[in-house]
Backbone as ProteinMPNN parsed JSONL, in Angstrom:
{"seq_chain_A": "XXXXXXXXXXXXXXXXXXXXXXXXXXXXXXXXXXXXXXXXXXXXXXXXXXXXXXXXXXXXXXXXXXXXXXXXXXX", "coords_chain_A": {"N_chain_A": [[-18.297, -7.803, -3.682], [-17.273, -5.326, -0.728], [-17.279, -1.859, -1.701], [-14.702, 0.214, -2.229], [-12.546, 1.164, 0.866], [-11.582, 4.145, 2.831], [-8.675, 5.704, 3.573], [-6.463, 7.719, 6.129], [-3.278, 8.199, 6.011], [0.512, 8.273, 7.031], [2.808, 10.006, 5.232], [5.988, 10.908, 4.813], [5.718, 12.723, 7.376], [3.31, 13.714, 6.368], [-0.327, 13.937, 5.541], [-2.188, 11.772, 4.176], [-4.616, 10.124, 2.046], [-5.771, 6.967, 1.073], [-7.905, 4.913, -1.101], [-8.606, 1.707, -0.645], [-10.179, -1.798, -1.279], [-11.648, -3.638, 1.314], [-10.133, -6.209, 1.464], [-7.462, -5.666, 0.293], [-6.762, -3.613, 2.145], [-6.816, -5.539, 4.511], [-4.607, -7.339, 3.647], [-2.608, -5.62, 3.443], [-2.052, -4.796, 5.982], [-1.453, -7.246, 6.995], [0.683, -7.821, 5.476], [2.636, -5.456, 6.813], [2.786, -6.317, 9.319], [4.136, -9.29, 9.312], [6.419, -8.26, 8.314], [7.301, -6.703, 10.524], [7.196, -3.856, 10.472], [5.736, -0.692, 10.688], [2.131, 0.346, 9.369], [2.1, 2.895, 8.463], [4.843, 2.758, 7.697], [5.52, 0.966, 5.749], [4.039, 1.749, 3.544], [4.924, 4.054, 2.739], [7.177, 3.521, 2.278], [6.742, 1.517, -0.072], [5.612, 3.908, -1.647], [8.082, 5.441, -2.011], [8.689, 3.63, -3.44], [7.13, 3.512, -5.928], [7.422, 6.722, -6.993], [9.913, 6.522, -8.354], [9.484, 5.466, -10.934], [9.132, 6.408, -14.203], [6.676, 6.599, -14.826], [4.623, 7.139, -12.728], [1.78, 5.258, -11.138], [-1.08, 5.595, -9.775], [-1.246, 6.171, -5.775], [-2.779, 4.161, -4.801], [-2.953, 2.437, -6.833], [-0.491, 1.531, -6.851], [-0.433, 0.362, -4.62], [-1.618, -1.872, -4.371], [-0.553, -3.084, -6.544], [1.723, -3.615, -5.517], [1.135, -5.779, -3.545], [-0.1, -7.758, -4.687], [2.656, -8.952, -6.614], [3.538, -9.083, -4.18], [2.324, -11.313, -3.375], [2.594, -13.459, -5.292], [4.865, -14.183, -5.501], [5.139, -15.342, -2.968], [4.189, -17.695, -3.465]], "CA_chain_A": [[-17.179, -7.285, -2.911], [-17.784, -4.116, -0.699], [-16.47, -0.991, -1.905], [-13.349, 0.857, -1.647], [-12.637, 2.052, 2.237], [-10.498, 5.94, 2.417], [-7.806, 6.028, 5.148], [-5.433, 8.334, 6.113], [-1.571, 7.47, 6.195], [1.28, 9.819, 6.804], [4.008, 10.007, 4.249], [7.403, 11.865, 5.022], [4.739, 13.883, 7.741], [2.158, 14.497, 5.217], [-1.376, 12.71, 5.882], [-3.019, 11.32, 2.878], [-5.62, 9.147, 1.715], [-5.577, 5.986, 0.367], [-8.657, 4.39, -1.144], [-8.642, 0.787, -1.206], [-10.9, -2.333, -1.075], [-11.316, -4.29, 2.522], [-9.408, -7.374, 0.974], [-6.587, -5.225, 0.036], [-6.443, -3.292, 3.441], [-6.411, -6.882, 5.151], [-3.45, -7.216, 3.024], [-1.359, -4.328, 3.758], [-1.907, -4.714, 7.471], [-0.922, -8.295, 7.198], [2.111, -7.487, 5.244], [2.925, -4.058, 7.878], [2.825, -7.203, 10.8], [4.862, -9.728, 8.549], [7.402, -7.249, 8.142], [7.227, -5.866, 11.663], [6.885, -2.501, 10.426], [4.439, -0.011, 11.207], [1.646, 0.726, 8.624], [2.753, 4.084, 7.16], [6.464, 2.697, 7.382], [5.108, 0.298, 4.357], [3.088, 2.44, 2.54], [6.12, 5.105, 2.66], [8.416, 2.389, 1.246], [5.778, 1.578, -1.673], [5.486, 5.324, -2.384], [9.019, 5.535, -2.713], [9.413, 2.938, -4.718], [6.326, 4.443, -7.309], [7.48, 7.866, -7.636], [10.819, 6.257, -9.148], [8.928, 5.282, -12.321], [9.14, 7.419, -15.173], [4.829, 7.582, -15.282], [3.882, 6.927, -11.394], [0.677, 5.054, -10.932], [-1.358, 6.503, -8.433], [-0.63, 4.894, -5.036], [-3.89, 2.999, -4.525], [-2.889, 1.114, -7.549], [1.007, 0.666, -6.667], [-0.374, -1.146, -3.726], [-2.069, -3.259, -5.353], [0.04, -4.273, -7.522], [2.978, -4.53, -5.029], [0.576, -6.676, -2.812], [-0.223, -8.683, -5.879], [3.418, -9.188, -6.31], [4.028, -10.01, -2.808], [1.568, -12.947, -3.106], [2.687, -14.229, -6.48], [6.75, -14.237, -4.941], [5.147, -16.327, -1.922], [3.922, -19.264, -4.074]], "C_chain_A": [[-17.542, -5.868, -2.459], [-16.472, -3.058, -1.455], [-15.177, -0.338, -1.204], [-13.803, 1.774, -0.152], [-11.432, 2.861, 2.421], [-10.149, 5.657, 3.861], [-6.644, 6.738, 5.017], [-4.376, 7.297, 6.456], [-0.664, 8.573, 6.453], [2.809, 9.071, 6.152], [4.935, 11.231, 4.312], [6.519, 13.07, 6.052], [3.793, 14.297, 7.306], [1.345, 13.677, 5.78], [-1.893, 12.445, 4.263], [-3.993, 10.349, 2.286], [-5.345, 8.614, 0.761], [-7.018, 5.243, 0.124], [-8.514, 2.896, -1.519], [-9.97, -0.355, -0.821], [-10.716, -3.176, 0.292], [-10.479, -5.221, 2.344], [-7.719, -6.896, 0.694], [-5.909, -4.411, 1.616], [-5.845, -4.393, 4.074], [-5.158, -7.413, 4.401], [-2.451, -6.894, 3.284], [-1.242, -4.539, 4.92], [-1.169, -6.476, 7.489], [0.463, -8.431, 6.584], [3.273, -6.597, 6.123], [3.566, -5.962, 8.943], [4.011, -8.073, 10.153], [6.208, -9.381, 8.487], [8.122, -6.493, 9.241], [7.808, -4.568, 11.722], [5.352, -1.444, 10.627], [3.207, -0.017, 9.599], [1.992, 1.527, 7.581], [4.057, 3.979, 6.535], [6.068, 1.657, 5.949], [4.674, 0.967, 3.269], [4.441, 3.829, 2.081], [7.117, 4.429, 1.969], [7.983, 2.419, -0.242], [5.544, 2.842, -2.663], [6.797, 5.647, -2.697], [9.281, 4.88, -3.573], [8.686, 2.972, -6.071], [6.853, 5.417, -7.436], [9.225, 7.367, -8.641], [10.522, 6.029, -10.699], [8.81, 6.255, -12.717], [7.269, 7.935, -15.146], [4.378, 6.758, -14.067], [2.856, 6.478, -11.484], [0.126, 5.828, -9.745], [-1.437, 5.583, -6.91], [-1.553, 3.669, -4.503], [-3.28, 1.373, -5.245], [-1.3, 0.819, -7.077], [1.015, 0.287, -5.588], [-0.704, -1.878, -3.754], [-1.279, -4.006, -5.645], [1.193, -5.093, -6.932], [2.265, -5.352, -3.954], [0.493, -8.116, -3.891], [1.372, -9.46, -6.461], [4.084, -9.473, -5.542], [3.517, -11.762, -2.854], [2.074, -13.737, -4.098], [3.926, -14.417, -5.521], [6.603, -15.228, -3.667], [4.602, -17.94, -2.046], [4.729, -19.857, -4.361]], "O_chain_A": [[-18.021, -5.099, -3.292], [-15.287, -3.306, -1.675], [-14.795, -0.379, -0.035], [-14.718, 2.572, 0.051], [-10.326, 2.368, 2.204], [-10.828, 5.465, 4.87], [-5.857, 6.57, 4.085], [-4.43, 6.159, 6.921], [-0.981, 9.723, 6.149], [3.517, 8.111, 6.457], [4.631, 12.354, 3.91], [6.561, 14.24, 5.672], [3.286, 15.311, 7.786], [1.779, 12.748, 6.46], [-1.775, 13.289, 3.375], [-3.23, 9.392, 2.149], [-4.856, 9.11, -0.254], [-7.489, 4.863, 1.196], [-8.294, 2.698, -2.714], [-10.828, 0.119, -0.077], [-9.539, -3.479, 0.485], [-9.725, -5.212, 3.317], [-6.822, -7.717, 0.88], [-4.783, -4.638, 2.057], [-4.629, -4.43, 4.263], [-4.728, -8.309, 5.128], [-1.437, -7.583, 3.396], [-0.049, -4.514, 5.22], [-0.203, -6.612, 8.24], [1.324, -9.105, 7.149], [4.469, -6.885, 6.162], [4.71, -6.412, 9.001], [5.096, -7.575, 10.451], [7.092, -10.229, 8.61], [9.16, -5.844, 9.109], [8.597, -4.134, 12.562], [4.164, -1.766, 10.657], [3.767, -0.544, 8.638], [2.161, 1.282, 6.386], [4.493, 4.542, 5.531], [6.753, 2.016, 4.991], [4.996, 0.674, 2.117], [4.544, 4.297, 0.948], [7.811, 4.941, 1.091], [8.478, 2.983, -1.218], [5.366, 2.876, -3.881], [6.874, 6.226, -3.781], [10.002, 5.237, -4.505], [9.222, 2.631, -7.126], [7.085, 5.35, -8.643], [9.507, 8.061, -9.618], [11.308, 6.407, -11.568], [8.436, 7.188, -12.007], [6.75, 9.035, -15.337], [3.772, 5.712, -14.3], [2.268, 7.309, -12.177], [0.761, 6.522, -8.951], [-1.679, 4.377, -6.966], [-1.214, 2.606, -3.981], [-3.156, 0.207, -4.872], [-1.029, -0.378, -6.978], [2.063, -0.172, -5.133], [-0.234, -2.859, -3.178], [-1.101, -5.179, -5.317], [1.635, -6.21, -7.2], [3.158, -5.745, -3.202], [1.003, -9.224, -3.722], [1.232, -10.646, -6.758], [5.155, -10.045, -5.748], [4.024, -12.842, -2.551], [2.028, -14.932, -3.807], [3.568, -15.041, -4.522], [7.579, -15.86, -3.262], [4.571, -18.897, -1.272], [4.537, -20.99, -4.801]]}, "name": "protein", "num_of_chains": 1, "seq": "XXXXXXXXXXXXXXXXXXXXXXXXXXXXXXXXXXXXXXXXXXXXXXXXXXXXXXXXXXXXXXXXXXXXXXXXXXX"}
């Protein structure tokens, strides 16, 4: 599997980098379309809904996991 690929995003105006793997990108963008929201409007959702947790993952992994939980919820 290739390695993790770094992309900016902008959150509440901020830019920030997100490192994830191509499989996971192809993911997020297919969820963004799905959703017919923009990119950052997803990733801005997901970050709100990590910093609510008492011990935040960092947001690479809470897209993961909420991708990983998208797919399980669509079986």
């Amino acid at each position: 599997m290739p390695g993790p690929v770094k992309r900016s995003v902008m959150i509440a105006g901020h830019s920030t980098s997100i490192s994830l793997e191509p499989p996971f990108w192809d993911a997020l963008v297919a969820a963004a379309r799905a959703e017919d929201i923009p990119l950052n409007a997803l990733v801005a959702r997901i970050d709100a809904d990590r910093v609510l947790d008492p011990d935040p993952p960092n947001l690479a992994s809470a897209i993961r996991v909420w991708l990983f939980e998208r797919a399980c919820r669509s079986q």
